[in-house]
C-alpha positions as CSV (number, residue, x, y, z in Angstrom):
1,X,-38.2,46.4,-10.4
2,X,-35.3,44.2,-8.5
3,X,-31.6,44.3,-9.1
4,X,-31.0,42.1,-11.9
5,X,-29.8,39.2,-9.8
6,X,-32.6,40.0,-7.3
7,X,-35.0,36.7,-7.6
8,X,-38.2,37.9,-8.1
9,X,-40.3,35.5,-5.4
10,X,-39.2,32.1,-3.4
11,X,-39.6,30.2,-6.4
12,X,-36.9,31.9,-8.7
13,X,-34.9,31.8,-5.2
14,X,-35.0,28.0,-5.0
15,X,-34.0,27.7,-8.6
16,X,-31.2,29.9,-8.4
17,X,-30.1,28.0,-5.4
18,X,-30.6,24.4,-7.1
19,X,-28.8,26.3,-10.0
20,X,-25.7,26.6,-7.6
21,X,-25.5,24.0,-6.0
22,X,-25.4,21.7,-9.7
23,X,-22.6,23.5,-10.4
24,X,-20.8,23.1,-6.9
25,X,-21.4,19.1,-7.5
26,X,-20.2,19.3,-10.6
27,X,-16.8,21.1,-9.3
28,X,-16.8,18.1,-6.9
29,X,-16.9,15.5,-9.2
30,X,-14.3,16.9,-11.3
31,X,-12.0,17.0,-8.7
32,X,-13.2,12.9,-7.5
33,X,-12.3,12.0,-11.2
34,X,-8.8,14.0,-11.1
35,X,-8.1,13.0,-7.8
36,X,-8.9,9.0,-9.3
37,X,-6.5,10.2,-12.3
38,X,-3.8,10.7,-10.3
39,X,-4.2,7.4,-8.5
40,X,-5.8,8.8,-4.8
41,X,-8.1,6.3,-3.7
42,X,-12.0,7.2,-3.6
43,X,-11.8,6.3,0.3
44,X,-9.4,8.8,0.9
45,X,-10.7,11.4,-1.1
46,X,-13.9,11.4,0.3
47,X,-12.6,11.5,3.9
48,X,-10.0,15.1,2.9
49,X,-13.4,16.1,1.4
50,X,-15.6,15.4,4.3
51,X,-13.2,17.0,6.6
52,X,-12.7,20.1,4.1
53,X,-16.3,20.7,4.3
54,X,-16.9,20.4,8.0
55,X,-14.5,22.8,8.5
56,X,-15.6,25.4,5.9
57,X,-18.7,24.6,8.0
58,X,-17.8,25.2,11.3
59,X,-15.5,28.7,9.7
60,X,-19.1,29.8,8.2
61,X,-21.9,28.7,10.5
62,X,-19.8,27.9,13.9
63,X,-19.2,25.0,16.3
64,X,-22.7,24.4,18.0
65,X,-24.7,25.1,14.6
66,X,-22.3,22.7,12.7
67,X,-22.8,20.0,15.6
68,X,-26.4,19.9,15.2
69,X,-26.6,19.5,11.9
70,X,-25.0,16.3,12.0
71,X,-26.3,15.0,15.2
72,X,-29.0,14.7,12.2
73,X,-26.8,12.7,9.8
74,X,-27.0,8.9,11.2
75,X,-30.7,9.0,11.2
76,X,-30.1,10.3,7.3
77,X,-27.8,7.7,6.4
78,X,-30.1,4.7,8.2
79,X,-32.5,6.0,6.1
80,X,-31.0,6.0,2.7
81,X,-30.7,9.8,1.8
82,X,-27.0,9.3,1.4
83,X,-27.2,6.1,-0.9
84,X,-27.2,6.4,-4.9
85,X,-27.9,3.7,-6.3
86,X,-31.3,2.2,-3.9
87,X,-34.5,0.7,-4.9
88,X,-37.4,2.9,-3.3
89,X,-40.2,0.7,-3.1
């Protein structure tokens, strides 16, 4: 038997990993509605944020790996994964 945090196949893997990253969005939204709160504009917010991430990125994953990821992110956007609130037909 595993470690007790040691998932037991992919599956348990993927969950745990969906598991985190709910609770990472939820952490973001929190700090979107604060931000709002205090009267920061969602623009602006979202553009700290954006650059906060890349960075983080860049610190964890490097320059060149960072840069091809979003080489990948107008094709994403043309396409509709980042849009909420779309009609898939």
């Amino acid at each position: 038997m595993g470690m007790l945090n040691e998932p037991r196949d992919a599956e348990a893997a993927e969950t745990e990993h969906d598991r985190v990253k709910r609770c990472a969005m939820g952490h973001l939204e929190r700090a979107f509605d604060d931000a709002d709160s205090d009267g920061v504009p969602a623009d602006a917010f979202a553009h700290v944020a954006l650059f906060t991430a890349l960075t983080t990125l860049v610190d964890c994953f490097g320059e060149n790996a960072v840069a091809t990821m979003m080489a990948k992110i107008p094709e994403k956007i043309s396409s509709g994964d980042y849009t909420l609130d779309r009609t898939l037909q």
